[in-house]
KOLMARLO-252949 format. One record per residue (C-alpha): x, y, z; residue in one letter; residue number from 0. Coordinates in nm, 3 decimals, padded with zeros to 5 digits, always signed. Each point is the difference from the previous one (the first is absolute). Layout:
# KOLMARLO-252949
u,v,w,aa,i
X,Y,Z,A,NUM
...
This chain:
# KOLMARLO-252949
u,v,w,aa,i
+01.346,-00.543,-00.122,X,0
-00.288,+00.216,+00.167,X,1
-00.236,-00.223,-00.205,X,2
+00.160,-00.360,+00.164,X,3
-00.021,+00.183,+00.365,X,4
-00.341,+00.016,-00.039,X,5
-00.081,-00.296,-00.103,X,6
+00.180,-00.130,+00.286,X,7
-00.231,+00.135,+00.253,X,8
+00.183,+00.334,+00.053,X,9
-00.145,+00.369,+00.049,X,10
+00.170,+00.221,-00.317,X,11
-00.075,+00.399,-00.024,X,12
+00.194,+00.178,-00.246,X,13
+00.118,+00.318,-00.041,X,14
+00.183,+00.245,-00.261,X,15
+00.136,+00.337,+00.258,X,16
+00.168,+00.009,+00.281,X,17
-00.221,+00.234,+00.185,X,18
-00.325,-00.269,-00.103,X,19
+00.240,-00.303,+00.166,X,20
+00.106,+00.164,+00.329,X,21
-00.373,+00.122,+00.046,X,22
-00.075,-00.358,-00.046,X,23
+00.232,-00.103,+00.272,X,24
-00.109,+00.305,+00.199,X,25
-00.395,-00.134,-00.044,X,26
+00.085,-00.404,+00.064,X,27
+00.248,-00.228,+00.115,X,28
+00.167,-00.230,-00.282,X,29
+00.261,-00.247,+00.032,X,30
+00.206,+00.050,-00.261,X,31
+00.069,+00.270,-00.257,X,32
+00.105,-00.059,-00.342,X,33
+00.176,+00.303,-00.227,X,34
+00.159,+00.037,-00.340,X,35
+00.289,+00.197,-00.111,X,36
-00.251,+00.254,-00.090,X,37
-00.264,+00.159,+00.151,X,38
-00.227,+00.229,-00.272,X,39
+00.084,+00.324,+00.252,X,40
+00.299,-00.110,+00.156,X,41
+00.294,-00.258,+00.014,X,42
+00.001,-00.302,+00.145,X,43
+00.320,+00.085,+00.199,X,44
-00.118,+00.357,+00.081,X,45
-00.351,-00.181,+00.136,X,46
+00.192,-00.283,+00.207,X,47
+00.214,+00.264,+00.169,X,48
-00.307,+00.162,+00.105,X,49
-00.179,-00.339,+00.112,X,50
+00.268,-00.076,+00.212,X,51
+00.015,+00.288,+00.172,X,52
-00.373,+00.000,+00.087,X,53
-00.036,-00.410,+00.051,X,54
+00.330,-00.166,+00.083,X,55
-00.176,-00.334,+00.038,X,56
-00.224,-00.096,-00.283,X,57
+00.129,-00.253,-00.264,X,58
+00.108,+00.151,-00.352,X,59
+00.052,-00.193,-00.276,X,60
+00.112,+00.158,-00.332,X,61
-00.048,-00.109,-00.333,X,62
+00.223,+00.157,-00.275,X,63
+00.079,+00.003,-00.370,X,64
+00.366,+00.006,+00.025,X,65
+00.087,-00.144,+00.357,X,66
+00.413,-00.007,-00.064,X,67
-00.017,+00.329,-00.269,X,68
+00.157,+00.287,+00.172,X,69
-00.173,+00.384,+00.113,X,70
+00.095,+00.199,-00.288,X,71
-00.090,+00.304,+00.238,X,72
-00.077,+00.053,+00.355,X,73
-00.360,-00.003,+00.124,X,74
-00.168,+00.295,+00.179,X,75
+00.079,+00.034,+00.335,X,76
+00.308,-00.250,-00.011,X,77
+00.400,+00.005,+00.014,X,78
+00.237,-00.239,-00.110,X,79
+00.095,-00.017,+00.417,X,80
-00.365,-00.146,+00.008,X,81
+00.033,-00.256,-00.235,X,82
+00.339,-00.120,+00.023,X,83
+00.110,-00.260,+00.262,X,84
+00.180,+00.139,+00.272,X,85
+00.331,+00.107,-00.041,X,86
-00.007,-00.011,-00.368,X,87
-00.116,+00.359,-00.105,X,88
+00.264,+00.273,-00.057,X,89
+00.178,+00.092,-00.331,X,90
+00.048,-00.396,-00.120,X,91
-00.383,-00.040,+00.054,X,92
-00.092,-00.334,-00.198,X,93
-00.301,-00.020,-00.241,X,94
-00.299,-00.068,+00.196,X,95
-00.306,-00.304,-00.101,X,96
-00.360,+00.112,+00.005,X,97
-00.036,-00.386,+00.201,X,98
+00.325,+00.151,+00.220,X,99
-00.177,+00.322,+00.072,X,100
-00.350,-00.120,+00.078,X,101
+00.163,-00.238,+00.264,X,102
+00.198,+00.296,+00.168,X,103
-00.330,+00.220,+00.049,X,104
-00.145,-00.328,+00.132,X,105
-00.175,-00.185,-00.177,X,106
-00.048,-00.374,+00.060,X,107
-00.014,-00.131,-00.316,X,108
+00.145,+00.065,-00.371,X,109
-00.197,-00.207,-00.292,X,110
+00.002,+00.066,-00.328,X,111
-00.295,+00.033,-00.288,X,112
+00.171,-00.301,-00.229,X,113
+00.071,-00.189,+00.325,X,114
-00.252,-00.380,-00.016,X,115
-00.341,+00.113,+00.169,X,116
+00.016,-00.325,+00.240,X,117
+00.311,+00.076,+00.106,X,118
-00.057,+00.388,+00.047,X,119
-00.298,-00.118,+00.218,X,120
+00.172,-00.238,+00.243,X,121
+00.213,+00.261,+00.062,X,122
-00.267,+00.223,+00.068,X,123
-00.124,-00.226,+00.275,X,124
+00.384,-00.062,+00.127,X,125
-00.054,+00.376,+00.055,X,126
-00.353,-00.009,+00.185,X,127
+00.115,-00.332,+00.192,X,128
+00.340,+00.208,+00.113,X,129
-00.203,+00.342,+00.093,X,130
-00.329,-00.060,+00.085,X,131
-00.021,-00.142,+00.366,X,132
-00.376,-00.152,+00.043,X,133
-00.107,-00.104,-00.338,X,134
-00.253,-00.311,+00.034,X,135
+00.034,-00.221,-00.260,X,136
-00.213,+00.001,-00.269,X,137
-00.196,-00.388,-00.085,X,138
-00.234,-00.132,-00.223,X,139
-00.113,-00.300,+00.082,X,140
-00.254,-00.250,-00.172,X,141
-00.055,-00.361,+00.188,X,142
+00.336,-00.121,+00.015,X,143
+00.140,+00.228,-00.255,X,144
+00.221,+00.328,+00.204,X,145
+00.111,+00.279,-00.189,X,146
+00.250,+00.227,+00.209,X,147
+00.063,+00.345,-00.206,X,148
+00.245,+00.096,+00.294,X,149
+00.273,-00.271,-00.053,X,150
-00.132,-00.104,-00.342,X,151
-00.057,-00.325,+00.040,X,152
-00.230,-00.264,-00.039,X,153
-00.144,-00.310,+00.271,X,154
-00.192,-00.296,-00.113,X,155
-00.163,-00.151,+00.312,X,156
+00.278,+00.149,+00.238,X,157
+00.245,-00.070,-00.290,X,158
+00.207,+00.264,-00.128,X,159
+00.024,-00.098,-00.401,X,160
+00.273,+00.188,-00.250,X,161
-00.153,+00.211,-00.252,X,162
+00.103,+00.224,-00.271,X,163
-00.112,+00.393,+00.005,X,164
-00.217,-00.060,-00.280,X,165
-00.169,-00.302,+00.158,X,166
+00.024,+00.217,+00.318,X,167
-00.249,+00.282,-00.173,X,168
-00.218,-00.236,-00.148,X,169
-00.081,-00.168,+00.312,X,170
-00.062,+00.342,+00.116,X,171
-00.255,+00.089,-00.256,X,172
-00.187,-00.286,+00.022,X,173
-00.029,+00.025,+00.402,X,174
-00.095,+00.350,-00.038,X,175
-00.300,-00.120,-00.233,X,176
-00.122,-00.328,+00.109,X,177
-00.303,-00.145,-00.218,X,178
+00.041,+00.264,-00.246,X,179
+00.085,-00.044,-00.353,X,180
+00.358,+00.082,-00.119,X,181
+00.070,+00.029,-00.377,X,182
+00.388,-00.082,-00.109,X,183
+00.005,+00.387,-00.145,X,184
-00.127,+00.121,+00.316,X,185
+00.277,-00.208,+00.243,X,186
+00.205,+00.103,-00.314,X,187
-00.078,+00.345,+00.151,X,188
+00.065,-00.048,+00.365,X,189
+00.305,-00.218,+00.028,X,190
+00.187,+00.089,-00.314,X,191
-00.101,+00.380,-00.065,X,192
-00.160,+00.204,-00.255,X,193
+00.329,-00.022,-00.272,X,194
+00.049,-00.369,+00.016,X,195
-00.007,-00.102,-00.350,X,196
+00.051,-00.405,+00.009,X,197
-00.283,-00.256,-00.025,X,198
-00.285,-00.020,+00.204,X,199
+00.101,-00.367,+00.065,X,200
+00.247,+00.050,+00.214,X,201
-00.291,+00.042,+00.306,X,202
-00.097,-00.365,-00.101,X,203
+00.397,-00.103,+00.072,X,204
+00.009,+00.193,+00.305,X,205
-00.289,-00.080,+00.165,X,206
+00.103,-00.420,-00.144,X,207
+00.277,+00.068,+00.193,X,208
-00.137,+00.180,+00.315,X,209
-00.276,-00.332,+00.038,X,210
+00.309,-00.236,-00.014,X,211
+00.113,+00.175,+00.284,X,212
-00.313,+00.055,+00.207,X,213
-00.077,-00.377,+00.033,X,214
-00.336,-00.073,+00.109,X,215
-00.052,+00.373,+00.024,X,216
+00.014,+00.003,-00.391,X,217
-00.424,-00.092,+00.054,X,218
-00.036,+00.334,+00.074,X,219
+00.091,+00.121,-00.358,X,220
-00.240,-00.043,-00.252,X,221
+00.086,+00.024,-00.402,X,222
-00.299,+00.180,-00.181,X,223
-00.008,-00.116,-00.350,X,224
+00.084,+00.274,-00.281,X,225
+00.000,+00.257,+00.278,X,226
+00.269,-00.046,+00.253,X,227
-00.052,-00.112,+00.362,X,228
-00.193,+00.019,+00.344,X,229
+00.081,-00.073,+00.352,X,230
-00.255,-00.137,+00.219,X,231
+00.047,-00.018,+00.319,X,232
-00.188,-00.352,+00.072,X,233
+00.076,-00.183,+00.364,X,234
């Protein structure tokens, strides 16, 4: 998932502690914060309990193993009155989600690790387009051809056209590195990640497929015998 982000143009720093993330956020401003059920010093919980109270405002997005498996024990710091809705704790107290919990100490977002990657991306944008309040869009553009990474879409001469994700990323990589060579294993690479184990020809159906759709824009795409492809940017 980090991997995709980047490609798509965004700004990923990674950390394992707690105490190495909030100095992070202490150092520079970020727009979104991304945490796992574990933390290698501290729980997830424990660490979004402590976020919260120190930044109520920045977007938090958790990704988890287990989203709908329930706490087998309470976190550090935590009580059952802090996790459970309102109204719900006492003696009958019900079984409480990890994806349930992370919600009550505020985050914005549950995903999960098996959840599709395209999917857990759009709704990590839904999150930035929701909480972020000036975020220019971010657009390639080539002649005619207008990438927008903000709203994921693609224009053709002022056109909007419908694209798939993979067609999406591919477009992408070959904006990014106009009148460069790009083999199939090394699009392979970029749009389909480093344990895709199908046939390298499935770049030549994609991109087959991405010309049909690009019309006279297609010219810009170049097919590089035994090798894989080039854009060039032409007039």
């Amino acid at each position: 998932m980090l991997e995709m982000l980047s490609r798509q143009g965004y700004s990923v720093a990674t950390a394992h502690r707690a105490r190495e993330v909030m100095g992070m956020l202490a150092e520079k401003s970020f727009d979104l914060v991304m945490i796992g059920q574990n933390l290698s010093d501290e729980e997830g919980l424990t660490f979004l309990k402590n976020l919260r109270t120190k930044n109520k405002n920045i977007p938090v997005i958790a990704v988890l193993e287990s989203p709908d498996a329930c706490l087998d024990h309470m976190p550090s710091g935590l009580t059952a009155e802090t996790l459970v809705p309102h109204g719900h704790a006492g003696r009958d107290t019900p079984k409480i989600s990890y994806k349930l919990a992370f919600f009550q100490l505020g985050a914005d977002e549950c995903l999960a690790y098996s959840q599709d990657l395209h999917e857990s991306v759009a709704r990590i944008r839904a999150v930035m387009r929701r909480t972020v309040n000036t975020q220019a869009d971010e657009v390639l553009k080539l002649n005619e051809v207008e990438l927008n990474m903000s709203s994921y879409t693609v224009k053709i001469g002022g056109k909007e056209i419908t694209v798939t994700a993979k067609e999406f990323d591919l477009l992408y990589v070959f904006l990014s590195s106009p009148n460069r060579v790009l083999s199939r294993p090394y699009l392979i690479e970029r749009v389909w990640g480093y344990n895709y184990f199908g046939s390298p020809r499935t770049v030549d159906v994609h991109v087959r497929r991405l010309r049909s759709k690009m019309g006279k824009a297609a010219r810009y795409v170049h097919t590089v015998p035994c090798v894989g492809y080039k854009l060039v940017p032409g007039k």
